[in-house]
N, C-alpha and C positions, 0 to 999 in steps of 0.2 A: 504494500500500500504506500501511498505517498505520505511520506515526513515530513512535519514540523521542520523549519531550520533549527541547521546544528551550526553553536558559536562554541568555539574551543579557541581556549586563552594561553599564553603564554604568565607564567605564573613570576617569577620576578619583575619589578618596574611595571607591570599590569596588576595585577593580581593584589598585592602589596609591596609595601615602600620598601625601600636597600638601606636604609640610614646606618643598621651595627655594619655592612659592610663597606659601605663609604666612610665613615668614623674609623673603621680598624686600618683602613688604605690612608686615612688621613694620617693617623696618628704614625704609621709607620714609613709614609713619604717624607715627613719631616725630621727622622731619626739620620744626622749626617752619618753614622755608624755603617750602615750600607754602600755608600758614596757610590749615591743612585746617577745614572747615565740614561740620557736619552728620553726624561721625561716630559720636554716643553710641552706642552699641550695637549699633553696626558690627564683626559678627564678622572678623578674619584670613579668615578662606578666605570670606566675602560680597564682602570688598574683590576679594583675589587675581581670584575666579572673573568678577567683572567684564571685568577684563584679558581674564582668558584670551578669554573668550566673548564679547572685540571687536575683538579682534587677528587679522591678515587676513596670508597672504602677499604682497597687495598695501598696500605701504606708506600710500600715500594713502589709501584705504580706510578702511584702521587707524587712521591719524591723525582722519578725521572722526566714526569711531564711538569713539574714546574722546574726544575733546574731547565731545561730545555726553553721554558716559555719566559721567566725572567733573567734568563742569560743575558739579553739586551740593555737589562737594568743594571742589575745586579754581577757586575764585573767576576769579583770571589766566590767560588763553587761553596766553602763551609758556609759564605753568610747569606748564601739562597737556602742553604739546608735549614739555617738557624730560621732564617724569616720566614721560612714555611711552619715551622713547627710553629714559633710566637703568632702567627696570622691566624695560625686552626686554632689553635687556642683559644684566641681572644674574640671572633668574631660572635663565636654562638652566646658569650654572657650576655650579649647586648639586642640580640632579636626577639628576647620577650618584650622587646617595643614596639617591633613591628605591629602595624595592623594593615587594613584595607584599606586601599589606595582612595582618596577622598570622590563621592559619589558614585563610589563603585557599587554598594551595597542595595542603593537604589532602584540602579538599572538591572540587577538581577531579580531583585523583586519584580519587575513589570516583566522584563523576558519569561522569569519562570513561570509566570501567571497564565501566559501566553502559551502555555507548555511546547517552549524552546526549549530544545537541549541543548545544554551548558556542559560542556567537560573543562579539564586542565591539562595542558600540553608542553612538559618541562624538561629542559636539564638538570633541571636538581635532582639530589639523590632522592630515592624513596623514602629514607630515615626523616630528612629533613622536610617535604612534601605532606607526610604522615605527621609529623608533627603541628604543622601553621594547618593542617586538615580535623586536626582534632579540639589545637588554640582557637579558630575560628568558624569551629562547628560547619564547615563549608561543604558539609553535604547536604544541607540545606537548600543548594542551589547545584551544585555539580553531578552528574551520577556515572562521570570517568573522569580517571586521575591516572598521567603518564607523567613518571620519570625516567629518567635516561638509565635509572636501573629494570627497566620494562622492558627494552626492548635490544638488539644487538647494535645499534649505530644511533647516535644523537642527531640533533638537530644539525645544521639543514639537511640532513638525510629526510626520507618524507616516511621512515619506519615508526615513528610516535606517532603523529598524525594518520597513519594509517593499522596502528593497531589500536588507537584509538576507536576510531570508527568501527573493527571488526570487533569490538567490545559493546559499542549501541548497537548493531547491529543483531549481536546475540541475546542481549539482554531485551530487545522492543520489536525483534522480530520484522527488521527494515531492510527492506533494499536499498540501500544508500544512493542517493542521487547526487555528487560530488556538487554538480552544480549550486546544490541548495544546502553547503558546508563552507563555511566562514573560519579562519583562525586568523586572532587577534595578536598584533607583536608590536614589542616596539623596537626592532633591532632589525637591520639586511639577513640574518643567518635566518627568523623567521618567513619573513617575506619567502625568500629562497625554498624553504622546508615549505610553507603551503604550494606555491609553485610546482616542487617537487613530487608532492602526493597530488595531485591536480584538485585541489581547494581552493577559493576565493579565498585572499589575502586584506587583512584589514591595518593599516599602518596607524600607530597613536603615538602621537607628537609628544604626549605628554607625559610619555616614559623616559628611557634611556638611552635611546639614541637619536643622531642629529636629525634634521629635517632635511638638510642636502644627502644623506646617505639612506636616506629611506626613502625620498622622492627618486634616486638613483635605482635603489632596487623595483622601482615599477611596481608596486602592489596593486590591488582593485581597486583598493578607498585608503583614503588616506583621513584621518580625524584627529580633530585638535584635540579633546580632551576624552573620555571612554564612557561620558553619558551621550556625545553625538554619535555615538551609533543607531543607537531609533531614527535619526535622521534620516539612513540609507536606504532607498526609497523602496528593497525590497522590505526592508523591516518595518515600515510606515505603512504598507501596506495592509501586513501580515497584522500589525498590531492594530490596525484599523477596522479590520474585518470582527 
């Protein structure tokens, strides 16, 4: 039968705020002890998101992909060792501040109303996912949740986004009409991943990445903050009827 539209989110700088990991990238940019290179115009959350998006619950792992990813900074092999360890550390004390990203709350209440399906489409671990899932009661609105411990290749691979959907799909008994599936991002690497699973791409400005690099990446829509999406004249419709 024909589906409701499906809105699947991209879960950091959408979903909720970065602040412990932009504070932990701050506090540790400014440590001369590192004698950091190559950071002119290196945003807070380009640093952060680094991290996150090399950080492994296999420790070794983790340690080879970030010596490898902050090599450019961080000259001395021990004190990318050291600053990975102090960075995992300190980041998690500080994310029981996070919450949901301002008017977000909102616009799920009217989508759900509408019985749109809503999932969560991450890089983040599942530990971490399972946690801001359980802090912010967010099955409330969501009824899929992918992290990059879900599936065998991250984003912009299109395998979250697309187990995703084989997830609604079993669970509501749909034949998925790609055309009528939406993922919301605020980064090129999303853009790229809905592209890649053949999904409408929804771009918000009022994450964490630029507006020249996401008007680059070509999305469907592009949206200044993550209540104008009802605006998109399929969803205007839909919520109209």
């Amino acid at each position: 039968m024909t589906h409701p539209p499906i809105i699947l989110f991209d879960f950091d700088g959408v979903i909720i705020t970065q602040k412990a990991l932009e504070y932990t990238a701050l506090v540790h940019l400014k440590n001369k002890f590192y004698k950091w290179k190559n950071t002119e115009g290196l945003r807070l959350i380009d640093f952060a998101r680094l991290f996150e998006e090399s950080d492994s619950k296999n420790i070794l792992v983790a340690l080879k992909q970030m010596n490898k990813v902050y090599k450019p900074f961080i000259p001395s092999l021990w004190k990318r060792n050291l600053f990975f360890i102090k960075f995992r550390r300190m980041y998690p004390k500080y994310e029981k501040y996070e919450m949901l990203k301002p008017n977000l709350e909102e616009l799920l209440i009217q989508l759900k109303k509408r019985d749109i399906h809503l999932g969560i489409v991450s890089n983040t671990s599942k530990k971490r996912l399972d946690s801001f899932r359980n802090k912010l009661d967010l099955d409330r609105f969501f009824s899929v949740f992918i992290s990059r411990d879900d599936t065998p290749f991250r984003k912009p691979s299109p395998y979250p986004i697309i187990t995703a959907l084989m997830q609604i799909k079993i669970n509501f008994n749909y034949s998925i009409n790609r055309d009528n599936v939406y993922y919301v991002g605020d980064l090129p690497a999303d853009i790229e991943c809905a592209k890649n699973a053949d999904v409408k791409s929804i771009a918000l400005l009022s994450g964490h990445g630029t507006k020249i690099s996401l008007e680059k990446a070509n999305p469907t829509y592009i949206v200044k903050n993550i209540n104008n999406i009802i605006e998109i004249e399929q969803f205007k419709k839909f919520l109209l009827n």
